[in-house]
N, C-alpha and C positions, 0 to 999 in steps of 0.2 A: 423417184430420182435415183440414178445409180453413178456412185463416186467410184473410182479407179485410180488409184495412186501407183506412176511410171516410174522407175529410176531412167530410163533413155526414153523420151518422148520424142522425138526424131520421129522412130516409123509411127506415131498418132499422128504427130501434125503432118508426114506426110502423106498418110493416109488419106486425111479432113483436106488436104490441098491449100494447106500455109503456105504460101512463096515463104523463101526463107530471107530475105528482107522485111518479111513483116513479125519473124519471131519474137517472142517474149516467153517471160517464164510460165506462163500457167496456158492451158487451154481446154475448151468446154465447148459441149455440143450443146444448145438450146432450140428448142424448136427447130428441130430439123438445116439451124446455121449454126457456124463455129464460131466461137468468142475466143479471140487471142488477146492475153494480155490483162491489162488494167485497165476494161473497156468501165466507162457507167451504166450503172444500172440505168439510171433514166434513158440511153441509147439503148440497149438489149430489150427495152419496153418498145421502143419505137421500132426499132427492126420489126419485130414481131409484129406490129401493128399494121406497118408500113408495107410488108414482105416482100423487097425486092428482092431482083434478079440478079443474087448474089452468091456467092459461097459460105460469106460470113464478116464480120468485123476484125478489125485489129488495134491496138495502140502496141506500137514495136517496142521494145527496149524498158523501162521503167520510169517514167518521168516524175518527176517531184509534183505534187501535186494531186496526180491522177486517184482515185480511187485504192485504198491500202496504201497510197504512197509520199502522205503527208508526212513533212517535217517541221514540229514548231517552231517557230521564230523563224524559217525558211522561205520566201514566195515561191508560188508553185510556180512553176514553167511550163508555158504554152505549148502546146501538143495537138495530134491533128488523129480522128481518129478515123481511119483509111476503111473502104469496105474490100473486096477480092474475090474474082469471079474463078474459075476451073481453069480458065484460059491464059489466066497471071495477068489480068486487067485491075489494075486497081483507082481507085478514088478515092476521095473526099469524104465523108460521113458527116464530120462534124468536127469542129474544131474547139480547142477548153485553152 
């Protein structure tokens, strides 16, 4: 595993081919897709498993709830975790 700490991440993600609607603060190459975001682990498992014909996942922005992003005494907030092709197609993955 090789970690790389950006101060301007801009040219990684767009390097990796983030639309920039699907930005968040962290991103990570796995298995040959990118993980934008405060995606789950149990979906990074399934990507992998699954390997579609994608670029990588996303969850945009931070949403309360998501993975690192628990607030106690807070309800998490529903969130969609979109995938994203080279071509700026995106979809559906999963929804929390």
């Amino acid at each position: 595993m090789k970690t790389e700490n950006h101060l301007d991440l801009r040219p990684f993600k767009t390097k990796h081919g983030v639309p920039a609607d699907l930005e968040a603060c962290h991103t990570g190459v796995v298995g040959g897709y990118v993980v934008e975001g405060h995606v789950p682990a149990d979906l990074i498992v399934r990507l992998l498993r699954e390997r579609p014909q994608v670029v990588g996942l996303a969850v945009p922005g931070m949403p309360a709830g998501s993975p690192g992003m628990d607030v106690p005494g807070s309800p998490a907030q529903p969130y969609q975790v979109f995938t994203f092709d080279g071509k700026g197609k995106t979809g559906v993955f999963a929804s929390r």
